[in-house]
N, C-alpha and C positions, 0 to 999 in steps of 0.2 A: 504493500500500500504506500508505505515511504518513499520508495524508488518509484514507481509510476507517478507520483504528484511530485517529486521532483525533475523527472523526465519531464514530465508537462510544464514544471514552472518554468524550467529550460528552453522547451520549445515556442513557447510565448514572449520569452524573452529574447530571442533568434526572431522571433516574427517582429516583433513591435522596432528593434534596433533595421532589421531589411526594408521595414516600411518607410524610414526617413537612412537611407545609403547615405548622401552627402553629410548628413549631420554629423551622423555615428563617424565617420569618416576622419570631419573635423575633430571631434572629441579626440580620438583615439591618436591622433597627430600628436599633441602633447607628450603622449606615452611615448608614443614611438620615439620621439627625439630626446626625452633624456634619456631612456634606457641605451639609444642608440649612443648618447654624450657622455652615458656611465663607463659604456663598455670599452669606447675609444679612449677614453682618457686614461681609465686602470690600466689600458694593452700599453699605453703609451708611456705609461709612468712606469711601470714592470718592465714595458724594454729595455728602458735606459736604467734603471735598478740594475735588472740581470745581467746586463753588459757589464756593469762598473765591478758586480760583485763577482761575475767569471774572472775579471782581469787580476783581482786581491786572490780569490783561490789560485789561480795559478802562481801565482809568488808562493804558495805553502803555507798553506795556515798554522804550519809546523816550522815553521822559518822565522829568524831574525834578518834583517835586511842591515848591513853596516856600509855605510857610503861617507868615501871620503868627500870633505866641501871646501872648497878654498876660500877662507874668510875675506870679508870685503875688505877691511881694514890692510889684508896684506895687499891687495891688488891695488889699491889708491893709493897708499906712502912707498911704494915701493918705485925707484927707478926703472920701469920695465926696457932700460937698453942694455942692462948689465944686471938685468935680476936673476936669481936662483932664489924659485921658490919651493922649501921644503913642506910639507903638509899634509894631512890625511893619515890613512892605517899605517902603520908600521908592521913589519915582521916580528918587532917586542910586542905587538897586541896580540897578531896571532900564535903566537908561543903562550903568550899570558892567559888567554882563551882557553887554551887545549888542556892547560896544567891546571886552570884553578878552578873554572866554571864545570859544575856539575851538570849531568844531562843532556850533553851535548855528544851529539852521533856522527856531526860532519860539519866538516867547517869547508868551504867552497871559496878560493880566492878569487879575483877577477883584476884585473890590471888594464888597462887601454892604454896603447902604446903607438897606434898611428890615425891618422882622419881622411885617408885618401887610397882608394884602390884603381886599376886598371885592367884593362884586358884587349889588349892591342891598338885600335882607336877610342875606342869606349874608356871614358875615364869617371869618377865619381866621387863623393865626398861619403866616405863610410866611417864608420867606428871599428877599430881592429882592437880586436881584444883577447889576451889572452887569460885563458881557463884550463881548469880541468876535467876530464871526461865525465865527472860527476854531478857537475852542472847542470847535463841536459837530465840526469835523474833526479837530482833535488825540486826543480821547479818544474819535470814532466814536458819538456820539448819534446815536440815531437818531429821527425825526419822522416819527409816524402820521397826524396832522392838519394842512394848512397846510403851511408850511414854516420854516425854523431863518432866525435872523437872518441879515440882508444886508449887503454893503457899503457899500449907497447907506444904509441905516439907520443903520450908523455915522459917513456922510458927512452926514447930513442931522439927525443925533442928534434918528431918529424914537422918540415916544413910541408905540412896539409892544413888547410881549414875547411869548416862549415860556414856555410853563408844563411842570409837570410833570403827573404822572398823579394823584397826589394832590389836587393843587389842583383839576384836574378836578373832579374825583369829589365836591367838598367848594362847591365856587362852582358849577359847572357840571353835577348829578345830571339833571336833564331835558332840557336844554338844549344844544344844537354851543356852543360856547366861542370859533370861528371869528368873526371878526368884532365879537366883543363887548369892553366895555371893563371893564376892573378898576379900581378905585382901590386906588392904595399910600399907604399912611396914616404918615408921621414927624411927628415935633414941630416940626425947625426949617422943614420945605417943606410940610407942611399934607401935603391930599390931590391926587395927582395922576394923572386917568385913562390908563388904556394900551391900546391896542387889543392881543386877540388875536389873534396871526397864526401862531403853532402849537402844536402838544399835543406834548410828547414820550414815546415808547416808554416804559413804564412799567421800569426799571430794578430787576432783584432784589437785595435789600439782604442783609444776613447780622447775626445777634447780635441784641439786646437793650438798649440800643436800637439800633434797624435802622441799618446802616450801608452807606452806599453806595459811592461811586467819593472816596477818599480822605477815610472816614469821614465826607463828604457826603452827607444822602440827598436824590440829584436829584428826585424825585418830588416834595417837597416845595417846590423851587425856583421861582421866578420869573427868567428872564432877559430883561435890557432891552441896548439897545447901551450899552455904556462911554463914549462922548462925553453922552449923555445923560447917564449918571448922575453925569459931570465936570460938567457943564452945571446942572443942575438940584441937585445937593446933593452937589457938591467932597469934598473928604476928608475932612470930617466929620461925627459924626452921636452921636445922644442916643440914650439909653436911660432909660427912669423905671422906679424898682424899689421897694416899697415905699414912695414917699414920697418919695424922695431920686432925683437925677437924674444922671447919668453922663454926660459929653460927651467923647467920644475920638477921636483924630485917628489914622485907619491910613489911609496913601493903598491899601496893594492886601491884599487880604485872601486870593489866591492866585496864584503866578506856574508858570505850567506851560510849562517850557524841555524844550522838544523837541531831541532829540540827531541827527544823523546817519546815526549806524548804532548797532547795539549794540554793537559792542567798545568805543565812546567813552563808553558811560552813564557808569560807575565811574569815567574819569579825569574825566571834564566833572564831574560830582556831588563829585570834591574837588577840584577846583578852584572849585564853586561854595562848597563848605562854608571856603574858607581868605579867598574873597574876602569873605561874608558877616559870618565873625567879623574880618576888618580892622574893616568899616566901622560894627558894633553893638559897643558896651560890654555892653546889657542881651541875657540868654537870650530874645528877644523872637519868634525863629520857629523853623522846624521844618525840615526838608530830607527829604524823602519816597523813596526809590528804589524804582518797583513792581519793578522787574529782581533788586533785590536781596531783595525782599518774595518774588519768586515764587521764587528757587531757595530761599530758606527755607522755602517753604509746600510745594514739591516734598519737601526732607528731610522735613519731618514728615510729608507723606502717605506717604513711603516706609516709615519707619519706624511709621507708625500702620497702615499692612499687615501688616507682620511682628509688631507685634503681635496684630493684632487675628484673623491668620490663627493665630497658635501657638496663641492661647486657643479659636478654635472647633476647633484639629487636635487637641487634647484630648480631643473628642469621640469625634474618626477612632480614636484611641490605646485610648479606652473598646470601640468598637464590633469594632478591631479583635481586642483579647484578649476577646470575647465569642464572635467568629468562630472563635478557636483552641483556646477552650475547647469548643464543641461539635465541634468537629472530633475532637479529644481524644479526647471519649464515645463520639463517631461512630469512630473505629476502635476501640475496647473494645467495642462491640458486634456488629462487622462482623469481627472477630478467624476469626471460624471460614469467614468468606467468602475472608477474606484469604489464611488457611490451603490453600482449594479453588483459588484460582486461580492459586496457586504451585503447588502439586501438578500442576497440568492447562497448567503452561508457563509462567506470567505470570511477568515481570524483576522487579528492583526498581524499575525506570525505568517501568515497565506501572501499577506499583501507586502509584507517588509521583505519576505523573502523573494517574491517576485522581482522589484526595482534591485534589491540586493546581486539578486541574480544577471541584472541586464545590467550595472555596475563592473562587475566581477567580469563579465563575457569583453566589453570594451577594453577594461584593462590588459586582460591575458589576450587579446588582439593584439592589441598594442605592443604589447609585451614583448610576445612573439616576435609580430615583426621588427621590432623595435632591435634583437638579438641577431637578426639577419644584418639589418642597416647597419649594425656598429661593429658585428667583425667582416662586413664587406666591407666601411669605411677604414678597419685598422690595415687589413689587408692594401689597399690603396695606398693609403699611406706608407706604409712598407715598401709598395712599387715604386712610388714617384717620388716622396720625398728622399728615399731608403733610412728614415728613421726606424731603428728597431722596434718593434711591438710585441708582445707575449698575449696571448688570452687564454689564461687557466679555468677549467671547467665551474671555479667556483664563481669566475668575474661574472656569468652564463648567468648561475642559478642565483646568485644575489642579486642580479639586475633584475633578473623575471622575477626574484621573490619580493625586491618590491614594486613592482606594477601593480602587483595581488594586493599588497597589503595597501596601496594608494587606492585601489578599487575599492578595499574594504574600508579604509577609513573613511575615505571622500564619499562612498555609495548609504552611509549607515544613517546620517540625517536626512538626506531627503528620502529614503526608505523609512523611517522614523516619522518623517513629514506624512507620508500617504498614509502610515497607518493609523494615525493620530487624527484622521479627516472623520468630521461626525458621516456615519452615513446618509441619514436625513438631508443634511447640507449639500452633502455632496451629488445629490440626485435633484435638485432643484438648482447649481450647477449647469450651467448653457453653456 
């Protein structure tokens, strides 16, 4: 009995919204556009979320980041036509690391030793850097072509490196890159060829300038083994700028101390920040925590939902008092109908349920379509602008879930309103 007088409140409420098409139309417009302004803005905020926060996991959320910085103060009072700038990690740091900090599984050096590579007329501005083979397992590079340095390369301090996708693309546009040799060009070691022996996975950067895995962008990278670039050009190295020539002495130019587990990141990371300031007078480097980078990047993407979900539920808020307003009209003009089926038996519960129900059908219209329009409109987005977008199944069901619940609040007064109508009144009603 329940079921069939609901099926019928149902089907009268399909009938009476098909009777006026344009209206129902309009109504439902509302819905449609914020559900559709919900869905694109969460995809939108999520992409750019999930971008920033793939770029911090890839640093290791098991890693300390240690980068040398060259204070300002040296670079301003210093003569740069006869300077020697000393600065940054030392190899007493990473000895003092390995011996006193607990926890730690692997320390990873990094050194940058040139800024220009070639390959017969193709010339370009890169970063050469030497590492150790353990580098592309600490922070999970990965290599499409060839393969990532070896430890016989480090034993044998062979002149081979990995490139990035970049450098591909810029020495290597016709050409496999496998097997071929670059020349790295400095002042004080001249030119020295390096065989290719692998391409790496091209890495997505984020910002302006693009920024990669601790505001390195690998793509642009050159890596050779670390005993070479000990071997061949030691801890120091020139820069010409202008006219004037810069000689500065950094033995590492990034120290990437792998932790244990993550509950030790935060104690290892001040224990490295207390040993660090012992042993430097000058602010000469940096202490990186992606652990502590990603629950911040988590807050913000949290709170850039909640923003960004109120400003498009503004619309929901719009669509819904447009839904209550025709509802409104719709029982002022249905007044004399209202009248006849109270007369002929109908409760209030009969008649609240009816409008409730022609409420509720608009909204999950709406709804609906409203979930189509906004991951076509993310997808678009995606094409043309190529800003990233995400749309997780719950962005879906919290958008449709409140359509329903803007049906049900906005539909429940003027549902209220008709059943509230005397029926005597409402049958003398023209």
């Amino acid at each position: 009995m329940y079921l069939s007088l609901a099926f019928e409140t149902a089907r009268l409420g399909l009938k009476n919204i098909h009777l006026h098409k344009l209206r129902s139309f309009l109504t439902t417009l509302g819905i449609i556009c914020g559900v559709g302004a919900v869905i694109c803005m969460l995809s939108i905020g999520e992409g750019a979320s999930e971008a920033e926060m793939a770029l911090i996991r890839l640093l290791g959320t098991q890693n300390i980041i240690l980068t040398s910085v060259k204070p300002e103060e040296m670079s301003s009072t210093t003569d740069r036509r006869t300077s020697l700038l000393e600065y940054g990690l030392t190899r007493e740091d990473l000895t003092r690391i390995r011996e006193t900090i607990p926890h730690v599984t692997r320390i990873v050096p990094l050194r940058e030793i040139a800024f220009e590579a070639s390959y017969g007329r193709n010339q370009c501005s890169a970063t050469v850097v030497g590492t150790q083979p353990a580098f592309f397992r600490t922070i999970r590079i990965t290599v499409t072509q060839g393969r990532a340095l070896e430890d016989l390369d480090e034993a044998e301090a062979a002149k081979v490196c990995v490139i990035g996708d970049t450098i591909r693309a810029r020495l290597f546009t016709y050409e496999d890159p496998i097997g071929q040799s670059i020349i790295v060009n400095t002042i004080g070691s001249g030119s020295i060829p390096y065989k290719v022996v692998g391409v790496m996975a091209r890495v997505d950067t984020a910002g302006r300038p693009a920024r990669g895995i601790g505001e390195r962008d690998l793509n642009n990278d050159i890596f050779i083994p670390l005993a070479t670039a000990d071997a061949r050009y030691g801890d120091y190295k020139m820069k010409v700028r202008s006219g004037s020539r810069e000689m500065s002495k950094c033995a590492f130019s990034d120290l990437y101390v792998q932790v244990d587990s993550l509950e030790n990141v935060l104690p290892v990371s001040e224990m490295l920040r207390q040993l660090l300031a012992f042993g430097h007078q000058k602010n000469d480097y940096q202490i990186k925590v992606p652990l502590e980078r990603l629950k911040i990047a988590e807050s913000e993407k949290r709170r850039r939902q909640i923003t960004l979900g109120c400003i498009a539920g503004i619309s929901l808020l719009v669509g819904g008092i447009g839904i209550m307003n025709i509802m409104l009209a719709t029982v002022t003009e249905r007044t004399r109908e209202i009248g006849i089926r109270r007369a002929l038996g109908a409760k209030r519960r009969d008649i609240t349920m009816q409008f409730l129900v022609e409420s509720l059908i608009l909204s999950t219209a709406g709804g609906l379509i409203g979930v189509v329009f906004g991951s076509a409109g993310a997808y678009l987005i995606t094409r043309l602008v190529e800003w990233p977008t995400v749309i997780h199944a719950w962005t879906i069901f919290v958008s449709a879930g409140l359509a329903l619940v803007v049906g049900v609040f906005f539909g429940i007064y003027p549902a209220a309103t008709a059943a509230r109508l005397d029926p005597i009144e409402a049958l003398r009603h023209s």
